[in-house]
N, C-alpha and C positions, 0 to 999 in steps of 0.2 A: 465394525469399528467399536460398535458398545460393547462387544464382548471383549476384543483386545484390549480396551483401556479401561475394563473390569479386573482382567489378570495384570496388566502393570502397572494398576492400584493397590494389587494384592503383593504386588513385591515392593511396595516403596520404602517399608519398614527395613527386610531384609537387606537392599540395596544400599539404603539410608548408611549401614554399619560399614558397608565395606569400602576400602582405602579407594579413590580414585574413579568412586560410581560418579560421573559428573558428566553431563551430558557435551559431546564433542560442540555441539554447537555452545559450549558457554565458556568465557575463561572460568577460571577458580583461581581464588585468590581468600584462602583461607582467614587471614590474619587480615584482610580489608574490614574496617569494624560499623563502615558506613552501613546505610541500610540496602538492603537487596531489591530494586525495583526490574522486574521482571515485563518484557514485553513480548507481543507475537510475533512481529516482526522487525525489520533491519530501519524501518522509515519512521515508522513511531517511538524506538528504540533511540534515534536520533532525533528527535522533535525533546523526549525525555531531556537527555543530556544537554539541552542547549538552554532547559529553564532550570535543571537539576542542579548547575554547576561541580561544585565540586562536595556537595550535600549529599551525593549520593549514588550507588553504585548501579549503572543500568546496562544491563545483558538480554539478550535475544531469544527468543527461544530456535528461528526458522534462523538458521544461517543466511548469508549475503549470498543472492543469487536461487533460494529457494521460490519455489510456487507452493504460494499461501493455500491458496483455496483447501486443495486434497490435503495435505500433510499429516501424517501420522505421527502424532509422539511416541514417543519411546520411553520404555521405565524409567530412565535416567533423567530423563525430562521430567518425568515428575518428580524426582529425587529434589532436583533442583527447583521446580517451583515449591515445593513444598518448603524450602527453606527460605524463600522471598519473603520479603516484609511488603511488597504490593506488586498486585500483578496489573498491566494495563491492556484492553484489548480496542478494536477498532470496534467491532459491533457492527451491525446492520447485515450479518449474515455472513461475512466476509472468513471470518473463522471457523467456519461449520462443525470442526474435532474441538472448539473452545468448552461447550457448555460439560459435556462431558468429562473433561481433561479438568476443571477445575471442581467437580460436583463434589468428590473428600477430600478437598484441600482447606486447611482454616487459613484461608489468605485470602485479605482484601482484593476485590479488582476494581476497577473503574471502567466504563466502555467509555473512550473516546469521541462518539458520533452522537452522545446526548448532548440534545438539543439543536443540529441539525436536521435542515429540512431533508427528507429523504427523495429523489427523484428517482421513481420506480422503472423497473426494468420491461421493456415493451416487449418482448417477444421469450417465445422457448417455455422449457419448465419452471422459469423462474418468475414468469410473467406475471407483472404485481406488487412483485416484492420489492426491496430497496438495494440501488445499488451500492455497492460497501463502497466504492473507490471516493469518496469525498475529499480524503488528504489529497489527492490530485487538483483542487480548486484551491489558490492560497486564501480565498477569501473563505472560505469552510475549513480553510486549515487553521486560521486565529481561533475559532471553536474548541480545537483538537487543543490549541495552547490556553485556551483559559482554564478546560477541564484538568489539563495537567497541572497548572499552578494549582488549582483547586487540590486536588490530587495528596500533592507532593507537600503545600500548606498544612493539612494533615498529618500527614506521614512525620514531618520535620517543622515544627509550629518555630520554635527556634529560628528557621532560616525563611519564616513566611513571606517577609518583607523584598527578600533578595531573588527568592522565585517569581513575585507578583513586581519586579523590575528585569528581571529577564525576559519575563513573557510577553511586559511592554515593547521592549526593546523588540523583541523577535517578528511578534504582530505586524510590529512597523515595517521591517523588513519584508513581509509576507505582503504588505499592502502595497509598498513598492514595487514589487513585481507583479503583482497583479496589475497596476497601473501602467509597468513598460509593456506587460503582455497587449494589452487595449488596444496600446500605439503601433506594436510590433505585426499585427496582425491587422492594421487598419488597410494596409493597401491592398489586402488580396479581395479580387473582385467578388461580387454578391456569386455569380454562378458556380465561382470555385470552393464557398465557404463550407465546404462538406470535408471532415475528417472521416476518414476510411480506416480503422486498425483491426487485427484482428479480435482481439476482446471488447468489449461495450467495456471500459473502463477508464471513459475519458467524458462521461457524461456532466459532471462536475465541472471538467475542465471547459470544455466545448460550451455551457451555458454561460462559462467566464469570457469567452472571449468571443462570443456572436456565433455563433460555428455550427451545421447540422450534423450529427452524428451518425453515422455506419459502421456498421461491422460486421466478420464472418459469425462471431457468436458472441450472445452475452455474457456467459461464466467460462472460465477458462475450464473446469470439470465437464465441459459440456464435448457432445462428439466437437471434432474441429475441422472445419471445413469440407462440410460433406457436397458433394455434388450442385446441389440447389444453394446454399449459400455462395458456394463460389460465382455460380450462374447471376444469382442475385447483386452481387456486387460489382461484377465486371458489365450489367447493363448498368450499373447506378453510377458507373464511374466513365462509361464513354455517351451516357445519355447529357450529364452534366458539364463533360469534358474537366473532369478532376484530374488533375498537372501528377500526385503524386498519392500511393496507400503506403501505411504503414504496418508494423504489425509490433509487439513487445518482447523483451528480451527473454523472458523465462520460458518461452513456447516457442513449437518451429514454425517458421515462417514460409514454407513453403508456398501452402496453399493461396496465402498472401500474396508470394510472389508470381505465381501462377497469373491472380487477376491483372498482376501489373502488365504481363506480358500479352496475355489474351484482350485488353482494356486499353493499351497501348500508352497506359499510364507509365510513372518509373516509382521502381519501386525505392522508395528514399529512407530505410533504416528502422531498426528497430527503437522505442521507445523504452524507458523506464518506468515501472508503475510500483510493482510489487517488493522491491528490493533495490537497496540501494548498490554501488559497486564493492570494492576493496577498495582501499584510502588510496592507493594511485591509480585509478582508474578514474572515468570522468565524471562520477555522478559519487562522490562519497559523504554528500550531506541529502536531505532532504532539500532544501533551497537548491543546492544544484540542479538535483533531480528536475524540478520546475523548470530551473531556465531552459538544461539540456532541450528538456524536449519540447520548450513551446519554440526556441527557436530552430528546432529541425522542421518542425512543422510549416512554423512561416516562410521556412527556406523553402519545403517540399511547396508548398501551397503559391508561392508568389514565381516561382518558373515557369 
């Protein structure tokens, strides 16, 4: 990977000159004169634009429906972050191609997860470290929105006033669902309160709403559902008598579905974590995303 995104550092210049080097995952929009704030993915990209208004122009780098983890830039990606006025990333390990892909860029970034508490990862090769999914907790996601007014305050001093009322505004909203989630997941009994998905990246979530957390693995890079985690899940799901697993929408679910079967659980849908949908699909804001999935879960969890 270091040495890939050694030679498509080496071509950024070159690229930079020629008509139409723009990376597929971003519009272009030459004559927009706002400033370019550049994010890693489709959920922060949208937390961006909801404090940003209309101060300023913010584009993706991982298209809708991409997995964060692995991703590879591509020259054109650089072409384009090189021309961002700020770039934003999540941080906490989540972006593993980030540190490199910005190291000859002279563009600000911000990481999003300073000054969140980090809840480390219990098992595998990662074990220790922090898990990156925090925007999955709305109450760790007012964090993700202070540091973008913060952020964006900078960038556009001018519009300080109107980002640091959008981000109230949004907070509050974040706090509201956090508060129906509490309610929404009150009735499911003590023995069922175990989320089952295939990625550990609902740990954020799961401390939000009382919940024990399992999974087939903790990073989505990781093998996926090899023989022993499968084993492992499907006794922790008929030991407990857990109603429903789930598993996320950018990985297959197979393996997942396998426990539901052999566990005699159901298997009740994929989540959204990493990626938001397309604007008519059912998850095309960040807050969607939230609701979506805590209420499939209380659905899955209370049958």
């Amino acid at each position: 990977m270091a040495l890939a995104l050694a030679s498509a550092s080496a071509t950024v210049a070159l690229l930079a000159g020629c008509a139409g080097a723009v990376s597929p995952n971003l519009s272009h929009e030459p004559d927009d004169p706002r400033p370019l704030v550049l994010t890693t993915f489709t959920v922060i990209a949208d937390m961006a634009r909801h404090v940003g208004g209309e101060h300023v122009r913010v584009e993706s780098i991982t298209r809708i429906g991409a997995e964060i983890h692995g991703y590879e830039p591509t020259p054109s990606d650089l072409v384009s972050a090189a021309s961002a006025d700020l770039i934003l990333d999540n941080g906490f390990g989540l972006e593993r191609w980030f540190e490199n892909f910005v190291a000859n860029l002279d563009v600000p970034h911000v990481v999003l997860t300073e000054g969140i508490e980090p809840i480390n990862i219990r098992t595998g090769d990662y074990e220790g470290l922090p898990n990156p999914h925090a925007w999955m907790s709305p109450v760790a996601g007012q964090v993700y929105v202070d540091n973008i007014v913060t952020a964006l305050s900078e960038l556009v001093p001018d519009a300080a006033a109107e980002f640091a009322a959008n981000g109230t505004e949004y907070k509050t909203q974040l706090q509201v669902l956090a508060d129906d989630f509490e309610t929404a997941l009150a009735a499911v009994p003590a023995q069922r309160r175990v989320l089952v998905t295939c990625e550990g990246a609902f740990s954020y979530l799961a401390r939000d709403l009382g919940l024990e957390e399992a999974y087939l693995w903790p990073v989505n890079s990781d093998t996926q559902g090899t023989p022993q985690q499968i084993r492992d899940a499907i006794t922790l799901v008929r030991d407990r008598n857990v109603p429903a697993v789930f598993c996320e929408t950018t990985v297959n679910s197979s393996s997942q579905e396998q426990v539901a079967r052999e566990s005699g659980a159901r298997f009740a849908g994929n989540l959204f974590v990493d990626s938001l949908s397309e604007p008519d699909g059912p998850v095309p804001t960040y807050l969607e995303l939230l609701e979506f999935d805590v209420r499939m879960i209380a659905e899955g969890l209370s049958r």
